[in-house]
N, C-alpha and C positions, 0 to 999 in steps of 0.2 A: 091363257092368251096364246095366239098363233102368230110369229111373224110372220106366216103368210096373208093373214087379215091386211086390211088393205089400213091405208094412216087412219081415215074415218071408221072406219068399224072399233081400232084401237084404239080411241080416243073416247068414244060412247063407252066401250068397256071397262077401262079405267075409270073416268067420272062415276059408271054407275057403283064401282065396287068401292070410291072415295064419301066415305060416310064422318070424316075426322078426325083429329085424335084421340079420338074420345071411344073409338070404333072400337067394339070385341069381334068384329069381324075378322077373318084372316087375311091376310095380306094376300093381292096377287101374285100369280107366279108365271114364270114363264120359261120354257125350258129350251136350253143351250147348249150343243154339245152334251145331250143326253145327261147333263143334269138340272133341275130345279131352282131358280133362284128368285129367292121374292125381289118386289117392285115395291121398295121401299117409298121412294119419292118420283114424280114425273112432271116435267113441265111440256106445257103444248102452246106451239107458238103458230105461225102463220105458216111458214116453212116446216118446222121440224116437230117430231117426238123423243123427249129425252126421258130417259129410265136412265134411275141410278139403282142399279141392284145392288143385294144383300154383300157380295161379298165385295165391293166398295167397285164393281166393275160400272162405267156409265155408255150406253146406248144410243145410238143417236138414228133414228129412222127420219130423213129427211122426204118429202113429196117429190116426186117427179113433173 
């Protein structure tokens, strides 16, 4: 995933890599200050995209 994806494009991308708990898929990831951190959990609301990554950091991309 690219923070520069627009909120819409992040939101398709997410959903489609969200298969459950149940998933042996691997986690997404997205990279931060030149490192890697999965997307443990994301909520998407009207407004905003929140990502809570792996190392308990949480993300907030709100729409303009």
């Amino acid at each position: 995933m690219e923070l520069s994806w627009d909120k819409e494009k992040i939101s398709r991308f997410l959903r489609a890599m969200d298969c459950g708990a149940l998933s042996e898929l691997a986690k997404p990831k997205i990279k931060i200050f030149n490192k890697d951190k999965e997307i443990l959990l994301y909520q998407i609301n009207e407004f905003d995209l929140i990502l809570n990554l792996s190392d308990n950091t949480t993300l907030k991309i709100t729409k303009e």
